[in-house]
DSSP file (Angstrom, degrees, kcal/mol; ACC not computed):
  #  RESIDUE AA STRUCTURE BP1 BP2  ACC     N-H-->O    O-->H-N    N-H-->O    O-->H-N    TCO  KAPPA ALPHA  PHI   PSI    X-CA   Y-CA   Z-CA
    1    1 A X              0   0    0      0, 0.0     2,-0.7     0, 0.0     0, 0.0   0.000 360.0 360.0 360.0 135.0   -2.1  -39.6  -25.8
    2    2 A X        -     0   0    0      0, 0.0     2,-0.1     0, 0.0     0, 0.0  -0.850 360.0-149.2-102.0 116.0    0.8  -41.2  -24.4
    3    3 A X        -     0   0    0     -2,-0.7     2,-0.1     1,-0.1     3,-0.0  -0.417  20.7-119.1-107.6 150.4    1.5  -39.6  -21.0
    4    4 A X        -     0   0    0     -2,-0.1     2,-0.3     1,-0.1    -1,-0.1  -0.558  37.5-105.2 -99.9 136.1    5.4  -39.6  -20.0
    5    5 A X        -     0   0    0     -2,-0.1     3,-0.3     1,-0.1     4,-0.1  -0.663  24.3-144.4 -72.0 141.5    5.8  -41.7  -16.5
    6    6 A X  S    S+     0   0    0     -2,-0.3    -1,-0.1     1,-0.2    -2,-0.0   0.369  97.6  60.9 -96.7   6.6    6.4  -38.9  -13.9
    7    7 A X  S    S+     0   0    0      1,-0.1    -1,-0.2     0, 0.0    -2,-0.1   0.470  90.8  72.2 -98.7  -3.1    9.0  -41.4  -11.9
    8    8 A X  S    S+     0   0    0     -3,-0.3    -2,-0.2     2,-0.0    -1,-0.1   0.656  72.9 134.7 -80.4 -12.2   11.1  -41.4  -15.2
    9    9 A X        -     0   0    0     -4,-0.1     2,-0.1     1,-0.1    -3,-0.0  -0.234  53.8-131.6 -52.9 124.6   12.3  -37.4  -14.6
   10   10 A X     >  -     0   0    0      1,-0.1     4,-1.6     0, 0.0     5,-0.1  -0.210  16.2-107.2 -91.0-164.6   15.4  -37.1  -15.1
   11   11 A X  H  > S+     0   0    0      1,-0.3     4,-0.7     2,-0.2     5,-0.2   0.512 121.2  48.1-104.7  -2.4   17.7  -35.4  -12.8
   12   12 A X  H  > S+     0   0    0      2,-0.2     4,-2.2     3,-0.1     3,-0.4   0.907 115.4  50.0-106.8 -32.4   18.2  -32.2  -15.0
   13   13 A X  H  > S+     0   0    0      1,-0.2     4,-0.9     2,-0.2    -2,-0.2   0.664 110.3  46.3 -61.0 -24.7   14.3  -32.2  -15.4
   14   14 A X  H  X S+     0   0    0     -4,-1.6     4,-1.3     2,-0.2    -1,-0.2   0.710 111.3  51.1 -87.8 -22.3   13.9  -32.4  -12.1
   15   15 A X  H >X S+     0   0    0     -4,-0.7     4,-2.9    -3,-0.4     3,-0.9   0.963 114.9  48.5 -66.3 -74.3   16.7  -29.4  -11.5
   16   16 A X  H 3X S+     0   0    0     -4,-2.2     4,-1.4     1,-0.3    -2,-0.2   0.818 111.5  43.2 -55.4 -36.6   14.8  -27.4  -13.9
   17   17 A X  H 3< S+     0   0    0     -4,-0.9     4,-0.3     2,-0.2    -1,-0.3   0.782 115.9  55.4 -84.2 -18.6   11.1  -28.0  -12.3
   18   18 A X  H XX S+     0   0    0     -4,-1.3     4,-3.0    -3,-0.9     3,-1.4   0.970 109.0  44.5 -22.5 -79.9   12.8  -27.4   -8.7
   19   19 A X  H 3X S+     0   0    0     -4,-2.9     4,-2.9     1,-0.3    -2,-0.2   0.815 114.1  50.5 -61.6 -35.1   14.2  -24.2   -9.6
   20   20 A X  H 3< S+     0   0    0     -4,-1.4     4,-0.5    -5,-0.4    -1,-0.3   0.603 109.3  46.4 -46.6 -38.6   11.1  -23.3  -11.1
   21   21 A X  H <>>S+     0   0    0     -3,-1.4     4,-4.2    -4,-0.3     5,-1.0   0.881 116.0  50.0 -79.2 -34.9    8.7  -24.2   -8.2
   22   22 A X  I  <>S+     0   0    0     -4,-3.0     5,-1.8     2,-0.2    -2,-0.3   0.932 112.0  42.0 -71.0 -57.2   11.0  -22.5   -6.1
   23   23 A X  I  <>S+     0   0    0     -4,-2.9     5,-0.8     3,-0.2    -3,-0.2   0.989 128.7  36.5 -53.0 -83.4   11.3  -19.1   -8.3
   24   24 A X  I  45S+     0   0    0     -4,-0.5    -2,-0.2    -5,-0.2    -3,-0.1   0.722 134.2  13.3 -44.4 -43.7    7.3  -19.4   -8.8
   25   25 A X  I  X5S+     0   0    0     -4,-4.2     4,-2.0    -5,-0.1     5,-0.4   0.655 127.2  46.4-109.8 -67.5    5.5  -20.8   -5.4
   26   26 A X  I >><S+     0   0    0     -5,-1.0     4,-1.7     2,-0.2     3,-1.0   0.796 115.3  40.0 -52.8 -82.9    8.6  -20.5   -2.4
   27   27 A X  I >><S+     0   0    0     -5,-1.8     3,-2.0     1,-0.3     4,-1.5   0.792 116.8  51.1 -53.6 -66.5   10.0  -16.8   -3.0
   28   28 A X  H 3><S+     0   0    0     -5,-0.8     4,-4.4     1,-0.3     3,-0.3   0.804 114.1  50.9 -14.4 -68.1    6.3  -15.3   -3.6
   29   29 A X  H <X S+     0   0    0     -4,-2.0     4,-1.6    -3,-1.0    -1,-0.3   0.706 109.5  41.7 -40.7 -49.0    5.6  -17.1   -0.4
   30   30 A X  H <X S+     0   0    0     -3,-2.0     4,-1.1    -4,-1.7    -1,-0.3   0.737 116.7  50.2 -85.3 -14.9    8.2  -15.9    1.6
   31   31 A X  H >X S+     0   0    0     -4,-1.5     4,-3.2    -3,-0.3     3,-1.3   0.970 110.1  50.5 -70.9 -53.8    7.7  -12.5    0.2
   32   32 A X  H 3X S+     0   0    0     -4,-4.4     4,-2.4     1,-0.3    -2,-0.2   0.935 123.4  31.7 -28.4 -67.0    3.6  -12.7    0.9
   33   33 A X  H 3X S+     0   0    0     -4,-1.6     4,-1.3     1,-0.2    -1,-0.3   0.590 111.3  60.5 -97.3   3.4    4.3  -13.8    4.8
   34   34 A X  H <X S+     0   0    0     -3,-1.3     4,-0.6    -4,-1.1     6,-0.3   0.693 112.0  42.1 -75.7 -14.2    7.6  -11.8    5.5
   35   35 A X  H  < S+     0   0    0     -4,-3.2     3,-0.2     1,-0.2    -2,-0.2   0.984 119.6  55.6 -81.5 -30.4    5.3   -8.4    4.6
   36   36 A X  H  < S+     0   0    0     -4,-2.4    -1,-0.2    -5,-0.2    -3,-0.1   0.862 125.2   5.3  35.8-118.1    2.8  -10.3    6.7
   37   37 A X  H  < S+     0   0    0     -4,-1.3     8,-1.0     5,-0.1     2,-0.5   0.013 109.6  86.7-112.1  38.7    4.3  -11.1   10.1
   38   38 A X     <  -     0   0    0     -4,-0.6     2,-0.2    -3,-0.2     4,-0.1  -0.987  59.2-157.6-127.3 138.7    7.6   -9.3    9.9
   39   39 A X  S    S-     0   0    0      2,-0.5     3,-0.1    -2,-0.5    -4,-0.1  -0.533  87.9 -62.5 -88.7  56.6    7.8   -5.3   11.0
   40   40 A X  S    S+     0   0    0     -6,-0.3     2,-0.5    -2,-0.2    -2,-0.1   0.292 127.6  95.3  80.6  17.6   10.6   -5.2    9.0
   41   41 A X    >   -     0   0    0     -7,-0.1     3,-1.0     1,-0.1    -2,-0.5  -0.998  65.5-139.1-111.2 107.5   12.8   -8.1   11.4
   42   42 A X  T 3  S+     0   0    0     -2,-0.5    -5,-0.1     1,-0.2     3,-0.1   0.501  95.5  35.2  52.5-106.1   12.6  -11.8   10.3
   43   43 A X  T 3> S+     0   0    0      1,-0.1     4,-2.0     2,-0.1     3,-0.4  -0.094  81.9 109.9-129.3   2.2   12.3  -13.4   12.8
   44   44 A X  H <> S+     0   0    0     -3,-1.0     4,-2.6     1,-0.3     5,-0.1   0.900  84.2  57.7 -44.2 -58.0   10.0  -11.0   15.2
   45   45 A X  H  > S+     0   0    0     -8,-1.0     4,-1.5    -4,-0.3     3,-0.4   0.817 107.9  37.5 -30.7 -60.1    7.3  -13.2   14.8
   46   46 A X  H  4 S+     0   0    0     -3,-0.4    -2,-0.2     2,-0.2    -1,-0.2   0.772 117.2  64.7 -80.9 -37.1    9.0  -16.8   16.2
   47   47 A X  H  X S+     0   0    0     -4,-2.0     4,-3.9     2,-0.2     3,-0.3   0.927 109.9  40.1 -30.4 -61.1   10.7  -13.6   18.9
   48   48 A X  H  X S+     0   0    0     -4,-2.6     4,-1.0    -3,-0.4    -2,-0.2   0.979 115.9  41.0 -64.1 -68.9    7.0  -13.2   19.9
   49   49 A X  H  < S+     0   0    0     -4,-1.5    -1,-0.2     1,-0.2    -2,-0.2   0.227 109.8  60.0 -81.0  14.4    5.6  -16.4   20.2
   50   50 A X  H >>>S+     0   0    0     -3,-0.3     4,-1.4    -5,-0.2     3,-1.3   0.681 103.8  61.9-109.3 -45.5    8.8  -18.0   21.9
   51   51 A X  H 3<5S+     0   0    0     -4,-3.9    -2,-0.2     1,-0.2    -3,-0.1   0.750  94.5  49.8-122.8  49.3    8.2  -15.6   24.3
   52   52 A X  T 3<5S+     0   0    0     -4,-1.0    -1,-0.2     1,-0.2    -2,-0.1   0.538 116.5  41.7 -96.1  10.1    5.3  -16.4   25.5
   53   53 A X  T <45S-     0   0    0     -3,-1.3    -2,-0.2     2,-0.1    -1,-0.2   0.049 104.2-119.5 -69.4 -17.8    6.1  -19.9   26.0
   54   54 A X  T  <5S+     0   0    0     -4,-1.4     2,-0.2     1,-0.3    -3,-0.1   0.931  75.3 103.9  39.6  64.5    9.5  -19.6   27.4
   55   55 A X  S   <S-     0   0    0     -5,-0.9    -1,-0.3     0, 0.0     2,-0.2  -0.838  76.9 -66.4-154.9-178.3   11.3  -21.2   25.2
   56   56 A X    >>  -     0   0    0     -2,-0.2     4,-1.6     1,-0.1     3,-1.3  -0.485  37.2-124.3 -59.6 109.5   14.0  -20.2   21.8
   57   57 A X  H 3> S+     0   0    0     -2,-0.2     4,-3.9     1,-0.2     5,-0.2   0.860 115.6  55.6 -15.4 -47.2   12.7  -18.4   18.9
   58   58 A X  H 3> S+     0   0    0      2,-0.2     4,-3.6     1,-0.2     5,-0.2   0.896 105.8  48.9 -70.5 -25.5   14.3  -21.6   16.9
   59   59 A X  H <> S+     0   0    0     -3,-1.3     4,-0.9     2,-0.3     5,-0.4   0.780 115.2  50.1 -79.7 -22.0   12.3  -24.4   19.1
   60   60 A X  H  X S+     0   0    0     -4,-1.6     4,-1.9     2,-0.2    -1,-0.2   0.962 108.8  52.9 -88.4 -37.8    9.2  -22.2   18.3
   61   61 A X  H  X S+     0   0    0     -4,-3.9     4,-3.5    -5,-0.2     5,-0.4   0.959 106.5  44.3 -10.1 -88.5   10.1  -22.3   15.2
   62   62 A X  H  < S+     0   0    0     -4,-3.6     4,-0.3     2,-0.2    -2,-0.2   0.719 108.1  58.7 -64.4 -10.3   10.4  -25.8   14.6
   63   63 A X  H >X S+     0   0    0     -4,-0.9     3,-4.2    -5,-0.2     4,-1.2   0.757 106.3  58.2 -81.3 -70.5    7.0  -26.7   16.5
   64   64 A X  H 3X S+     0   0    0     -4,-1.9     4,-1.1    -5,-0.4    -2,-0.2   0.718 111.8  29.7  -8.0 -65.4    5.8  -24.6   14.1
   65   65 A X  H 3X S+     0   0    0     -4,-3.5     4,-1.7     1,-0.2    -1,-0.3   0.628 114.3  63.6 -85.6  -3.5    7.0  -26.4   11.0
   66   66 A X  H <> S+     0   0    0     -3,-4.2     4,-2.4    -5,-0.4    -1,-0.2   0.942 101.1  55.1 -76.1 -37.7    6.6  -29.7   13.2
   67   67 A X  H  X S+     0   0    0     -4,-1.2     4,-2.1     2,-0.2    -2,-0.2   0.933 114.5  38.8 -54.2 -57.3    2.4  -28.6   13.2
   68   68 A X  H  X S+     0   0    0     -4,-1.1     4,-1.6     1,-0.3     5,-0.3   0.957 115.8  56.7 -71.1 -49.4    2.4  -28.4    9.0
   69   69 A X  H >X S+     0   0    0     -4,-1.7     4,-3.0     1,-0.2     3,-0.9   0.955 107.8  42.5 -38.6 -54.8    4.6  -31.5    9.3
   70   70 A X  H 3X S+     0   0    0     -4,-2.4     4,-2.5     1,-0.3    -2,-0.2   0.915 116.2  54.6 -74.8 -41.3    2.1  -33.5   11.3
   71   71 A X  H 3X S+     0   0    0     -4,-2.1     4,-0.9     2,-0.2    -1,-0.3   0.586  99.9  51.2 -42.1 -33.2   -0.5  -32.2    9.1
   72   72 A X  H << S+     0   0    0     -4,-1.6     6,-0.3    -3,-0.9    -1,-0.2   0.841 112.3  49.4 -91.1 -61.8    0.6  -33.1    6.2
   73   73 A X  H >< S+     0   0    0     -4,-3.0     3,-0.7    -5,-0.3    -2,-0.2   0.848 111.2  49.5 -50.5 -31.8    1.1  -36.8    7.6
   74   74 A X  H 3< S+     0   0    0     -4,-2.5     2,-0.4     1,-0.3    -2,-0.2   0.975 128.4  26.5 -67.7 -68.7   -2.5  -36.9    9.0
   75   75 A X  T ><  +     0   0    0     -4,-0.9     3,-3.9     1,-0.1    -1,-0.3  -0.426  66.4 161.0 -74.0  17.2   -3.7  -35.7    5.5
   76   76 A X  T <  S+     0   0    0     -3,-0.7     4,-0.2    -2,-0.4    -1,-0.1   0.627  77.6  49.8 -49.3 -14.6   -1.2  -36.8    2.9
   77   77 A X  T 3  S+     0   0    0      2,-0.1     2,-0.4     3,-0.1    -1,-0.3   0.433  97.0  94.2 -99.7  22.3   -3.9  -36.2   -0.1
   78   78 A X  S <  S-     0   0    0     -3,-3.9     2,-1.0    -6,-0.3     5,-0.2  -0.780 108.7 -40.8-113.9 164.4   -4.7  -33.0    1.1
   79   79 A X  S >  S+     0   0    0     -2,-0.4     3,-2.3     1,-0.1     4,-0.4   0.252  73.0 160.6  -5.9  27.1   -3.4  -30.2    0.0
   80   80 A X  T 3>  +     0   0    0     -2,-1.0     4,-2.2     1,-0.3     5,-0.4   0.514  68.0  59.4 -29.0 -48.1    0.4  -31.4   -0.3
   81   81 A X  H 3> S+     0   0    0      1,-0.2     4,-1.7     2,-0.2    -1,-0.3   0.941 112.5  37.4 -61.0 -48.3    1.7  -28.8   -2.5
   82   82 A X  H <> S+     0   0    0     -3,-2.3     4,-1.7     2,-0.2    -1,-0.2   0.800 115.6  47.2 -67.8 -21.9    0.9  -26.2   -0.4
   83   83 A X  H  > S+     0   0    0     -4,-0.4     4,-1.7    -3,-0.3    -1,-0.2   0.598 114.1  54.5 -87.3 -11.5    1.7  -27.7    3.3
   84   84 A X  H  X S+     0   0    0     -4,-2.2     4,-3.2    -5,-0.4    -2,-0.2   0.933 103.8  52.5 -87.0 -30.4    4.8  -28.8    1.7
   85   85 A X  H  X>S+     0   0    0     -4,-1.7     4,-1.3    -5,-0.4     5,-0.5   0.961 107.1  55.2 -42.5 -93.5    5.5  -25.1    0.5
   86   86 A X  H  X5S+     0   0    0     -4,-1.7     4,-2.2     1,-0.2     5,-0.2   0.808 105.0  51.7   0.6 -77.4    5.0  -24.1    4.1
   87   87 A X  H  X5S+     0   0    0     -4,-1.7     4,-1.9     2,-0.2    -1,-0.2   0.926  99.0  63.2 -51.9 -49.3    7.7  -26.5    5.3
   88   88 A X  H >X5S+     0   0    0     -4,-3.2     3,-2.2    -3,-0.3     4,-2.2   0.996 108.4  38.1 -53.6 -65.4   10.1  -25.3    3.1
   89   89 A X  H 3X5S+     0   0    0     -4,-1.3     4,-2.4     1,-0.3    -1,-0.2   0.932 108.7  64.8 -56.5 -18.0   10.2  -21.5    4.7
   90   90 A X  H 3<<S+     0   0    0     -4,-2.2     5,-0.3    -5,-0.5    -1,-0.3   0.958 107.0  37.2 -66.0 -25.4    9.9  -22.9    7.6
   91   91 A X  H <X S+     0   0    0     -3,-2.2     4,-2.5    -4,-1.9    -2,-0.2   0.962 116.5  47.0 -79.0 -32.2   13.1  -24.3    6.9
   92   92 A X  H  X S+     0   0    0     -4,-2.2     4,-2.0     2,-0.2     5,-0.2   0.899 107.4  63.3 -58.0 -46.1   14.8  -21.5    5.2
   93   93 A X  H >< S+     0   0    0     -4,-2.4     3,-1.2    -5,-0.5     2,-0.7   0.189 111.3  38.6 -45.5-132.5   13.2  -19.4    8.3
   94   94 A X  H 3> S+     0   0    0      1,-0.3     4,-2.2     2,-0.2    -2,-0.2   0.012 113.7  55.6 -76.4 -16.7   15.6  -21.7   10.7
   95   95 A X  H 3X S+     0   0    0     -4,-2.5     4,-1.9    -2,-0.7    -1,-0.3   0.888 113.9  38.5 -59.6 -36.3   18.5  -21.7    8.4
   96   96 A X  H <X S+     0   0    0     -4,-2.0     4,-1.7    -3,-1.2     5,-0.2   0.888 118.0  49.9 -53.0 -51.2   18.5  -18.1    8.3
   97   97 A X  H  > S+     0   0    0      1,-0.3     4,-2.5     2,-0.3    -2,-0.1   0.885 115.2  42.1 -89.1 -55.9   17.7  -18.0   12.0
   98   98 A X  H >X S+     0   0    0     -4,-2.2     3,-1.0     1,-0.2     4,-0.9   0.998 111.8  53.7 -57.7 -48.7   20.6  -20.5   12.8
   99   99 A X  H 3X S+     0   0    0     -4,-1.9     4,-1.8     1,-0.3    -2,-0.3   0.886 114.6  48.5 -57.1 -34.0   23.2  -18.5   10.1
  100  100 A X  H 3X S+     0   0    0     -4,-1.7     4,-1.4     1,-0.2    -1,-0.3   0.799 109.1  50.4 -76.7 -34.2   22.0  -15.0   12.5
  101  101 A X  H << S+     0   0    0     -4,-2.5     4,-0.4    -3,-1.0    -1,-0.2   0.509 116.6  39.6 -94.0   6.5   22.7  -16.7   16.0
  102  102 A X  H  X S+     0   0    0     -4,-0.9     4,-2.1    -3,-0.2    -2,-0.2   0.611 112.3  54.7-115.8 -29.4   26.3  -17.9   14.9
  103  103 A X  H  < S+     0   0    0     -4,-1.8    -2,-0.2    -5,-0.5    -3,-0.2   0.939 115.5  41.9 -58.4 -37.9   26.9  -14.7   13.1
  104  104 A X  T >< S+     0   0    0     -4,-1.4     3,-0.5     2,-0.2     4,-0.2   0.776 114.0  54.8 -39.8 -53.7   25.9  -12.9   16.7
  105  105 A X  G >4 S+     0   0    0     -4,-0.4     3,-2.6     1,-0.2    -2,-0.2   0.975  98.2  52.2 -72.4 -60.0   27.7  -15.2   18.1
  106  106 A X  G 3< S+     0   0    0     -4,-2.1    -1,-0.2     1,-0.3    -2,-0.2   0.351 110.8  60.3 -22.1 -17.2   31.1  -14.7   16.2
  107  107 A X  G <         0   0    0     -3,-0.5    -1,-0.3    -5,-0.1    -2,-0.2   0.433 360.0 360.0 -74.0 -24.6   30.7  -11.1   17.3
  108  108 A X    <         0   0    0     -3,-2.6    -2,-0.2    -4,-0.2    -3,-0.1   0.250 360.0 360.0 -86.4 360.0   30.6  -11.4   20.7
């Protein structure tokens, strides 16, 4: 069997298997941990644990996703698909998060 090199994906194959992880592992995912850590807010969690640290929901945030990050590097053959899953809501969390503090802010 001749097995296809997987650095030859082309950029519409790669579009299609994107949207596809993303529809299949990422939304699940963010549904799974917003029902989770959310009481029906967000961002309560990163709320919580920022302050007990006395510091910004977003900075707690991003140690957050800096922990899976570092993880990931220590460990690159272990589990990648999932700590990279991870990283992505974390990033969508602080896109969100940022898109909510300028919206606030634009209100004030």
């Amino acid at each position: 069997m001749n097995k296809k090199d997987p650095m030859s994906m082309t950029q519409q194959e790669f579009q299609e298997a994107a949207e596809k992880f993303l529809y299949n592992n990422v939304l699940p995912l963010l549904q799974k941990k917003g029902a989770q850590y959310s009481n029906g807010r967000a961002f309560v969690n990163f709320e919580e644990g920022s302050a007990l640290h006395d510091i910004t929901p977003g900075k707690y945030l991003m140690i957050m996703a800096t922990k899976h990050w570092h993880n990931l590097c220590k460990n690159p053959d272990s589990n990648v698909t999932e700590r990279c899953t991870d990283i992505i809501v974390y990033m969508l969390l602080l896109i969100m998060m940022n898109k909510e503090n300028s919206r606030e802010q634009h209100q004030h």
